[in-house]
NURO-607345 format. One record per residue (C-alpha): x, y, z. Coordinates in steps of 0.2 Angstrom, whole numbers, plus 2048, in hexadecimal, padded with zeros to 3 digits. Example, Ala and Ser with C-alpha at 12.3 -4.5 7.8 and 13.67 -1.06 7.14 Angstrom:
2
83E7EA827/8447FB824/
REM end
This chain:
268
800800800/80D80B803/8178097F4/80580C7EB/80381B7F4/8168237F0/81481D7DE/8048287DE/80B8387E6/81A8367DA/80F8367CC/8048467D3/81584F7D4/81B84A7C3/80A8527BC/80A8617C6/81C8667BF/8178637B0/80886F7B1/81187D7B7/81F87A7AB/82C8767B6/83786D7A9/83687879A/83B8867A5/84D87B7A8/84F878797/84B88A78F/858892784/8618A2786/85D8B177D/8688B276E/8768C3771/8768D1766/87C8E1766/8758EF75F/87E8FE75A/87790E756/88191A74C/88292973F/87F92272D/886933727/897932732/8A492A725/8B0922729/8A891B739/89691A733/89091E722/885917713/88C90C706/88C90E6F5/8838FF6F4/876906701/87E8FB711/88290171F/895902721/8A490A72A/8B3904737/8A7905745/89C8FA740/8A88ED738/8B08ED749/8A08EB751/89E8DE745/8AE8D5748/8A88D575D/8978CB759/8A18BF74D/8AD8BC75D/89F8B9769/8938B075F/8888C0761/8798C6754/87E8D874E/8758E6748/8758F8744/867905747/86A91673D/86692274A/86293574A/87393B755/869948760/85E936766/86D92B769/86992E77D/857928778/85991B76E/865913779/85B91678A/84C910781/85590077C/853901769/8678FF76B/8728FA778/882904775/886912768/89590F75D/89B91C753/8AA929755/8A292B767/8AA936772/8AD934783/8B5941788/8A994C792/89E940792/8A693279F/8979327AB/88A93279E/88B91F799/89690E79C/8A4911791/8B1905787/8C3909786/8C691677A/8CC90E76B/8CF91E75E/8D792E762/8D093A759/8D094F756/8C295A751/8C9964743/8C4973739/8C1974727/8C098371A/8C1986708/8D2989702/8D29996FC/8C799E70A/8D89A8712/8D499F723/8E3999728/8E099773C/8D3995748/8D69A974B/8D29AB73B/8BF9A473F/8BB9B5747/8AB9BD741/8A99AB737/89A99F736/89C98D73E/89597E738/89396F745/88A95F745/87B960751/87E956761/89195275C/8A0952767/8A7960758/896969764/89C964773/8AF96A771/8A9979768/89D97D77A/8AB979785/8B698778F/8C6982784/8BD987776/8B499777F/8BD9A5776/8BD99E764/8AA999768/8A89AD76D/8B29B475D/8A69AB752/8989B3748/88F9A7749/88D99174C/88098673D/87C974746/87696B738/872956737/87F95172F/892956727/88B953712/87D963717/88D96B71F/89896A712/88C96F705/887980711/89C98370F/89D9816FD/88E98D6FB/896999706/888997712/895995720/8A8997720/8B098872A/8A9976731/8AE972742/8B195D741/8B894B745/8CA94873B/8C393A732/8B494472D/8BA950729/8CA94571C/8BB93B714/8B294A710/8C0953708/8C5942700/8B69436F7/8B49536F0/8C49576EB/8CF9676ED/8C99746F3/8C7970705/8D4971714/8D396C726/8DE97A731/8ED97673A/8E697874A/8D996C753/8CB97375D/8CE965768/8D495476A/8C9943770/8C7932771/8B992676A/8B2916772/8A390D773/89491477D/888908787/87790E793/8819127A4/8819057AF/8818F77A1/8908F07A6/8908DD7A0/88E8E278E/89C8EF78F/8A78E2797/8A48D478A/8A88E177B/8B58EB784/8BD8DA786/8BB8D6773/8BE8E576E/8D18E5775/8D48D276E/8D28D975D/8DC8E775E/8E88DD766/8E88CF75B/8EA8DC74B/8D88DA744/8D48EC747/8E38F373F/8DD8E8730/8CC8EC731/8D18FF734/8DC8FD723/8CD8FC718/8C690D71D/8D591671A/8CE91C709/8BF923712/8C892D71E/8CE92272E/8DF926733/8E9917739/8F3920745/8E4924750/8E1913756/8E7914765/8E090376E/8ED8FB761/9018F8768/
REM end
């Protein structure tokens, strides 16, 4: 009778687990991981469209190369750069990845180790006669909206040349920019080093960047503060490539499109 009895309340327990589904639950896969960068389609050579109309650019083949290495889905959102800080708090993407500037902005989100040095430049015509940042008195600025050329432009270094000014032009993007300077519409753009090479490499003489920076930077890869784990997992990956040579490779095929080599500085 007892060996009924404990045969019967085995069988009881056996249902009830399966009713609340106990063993489905012990079984279940993990969610697949993917990183999704948002960046600046109009930000060559870190971001840009291709001529074959992909996305494309070293930040995104370097993203790339991270989900390869951890088995990881990747994608790329196209983002508006003044809603970075929505689109990543909002969870459309999980880390921003495009000539992103830390500097400034340390506290503001869960960083990577900087990986490019990089200086924000100024660019006139060259028959404009401006040969100096002086030489911007009583001159009319362009700057992308929400950039870091913005942010170094607004900071107390830059306080006297932002006061001799006549005047600053945000615009979206760096092609509306250099179309305003070509019409005369504004006389300098203030912008990244390697925007500011790809955009003179593709339309020819006529352009110069000056001999003096506005300021000096590093880029790395921007996650929602706090967001540790994912930053650890890409910081770590991040660092294996460059150590291993893959992102000097990588950064070689962007050299056309404006990426200096020397400014990697996560590569020995």
């Amino acid at each position: 009778m007892k060996k009924l009895i404990a045969l019967a309340l085995a069988l009881v327990l056996a249902l009830a687990l399966c009713a609340c589904g106990g063993a489905p639950a012990a079984t279940a896969a993990p969610e697949t991981d993917k990183l999704v960068v948002g960046f600046d389609a109009d930000f060559p050579p870190f971001g840009f469209v291709a001529d074959d109309g992909s996305y494309d650019g070293f930040d995104l083949a370097l993203a790339k190369e991270v989900c390869t290495r951890l088995g990881w889905e990747f994608d790329c959102v196209a983002i508006d750069w003044k809603a970075k800080d929505a689109e990543l708090s909002s969870g459309n993407i999980n880390c921003i990845w495009n000539g992103f500037t830390y500097n400034g902005r340390e506290n503001d989100y869960t960083w990577s180790e900087p990986y490019v040095d990089n200086s924000i430049v100024v660019v006139v015509k060259a028959d404009s006669g401006i040969t100096s940042l002086a030489d911007l008195a009583g001159k009319t600025l362009m700057v992308q909206a929400a950039s870091s050329a913005l942010d170094a432009l607004n900071s107390e270094e830059c306080a006297d040349l932002l006061a001799s000014l006549a005047g600053v032009v945000e615009l979206s993007d760096y092609n509306k920019g250099f179309m305003e300077l070509e019409q005369g519409t504004v006389d300098a753009i203030a912008a990244d080093l390697g925007v500011a090479n790809f955009q003179i490499a593709n339309k020819g003489e006529g352009y110069v960047i000056l001999d003096e920076d506005i300021s000096t930077e590093q880029y790395a890869v921007g996650f929602l503060l706090g967001n540790t784990e994912l930053r650890d997992a890409v910081n770590t990956t991040l660092k294996e490539i460059a150590e291993d040579g893959t992102m000097l490779e990588i950064a070689r095929n962007y050299v056309d499109y404006g990426l200096v080599i020397e400014s990697l500085c996560m590569v020995g």
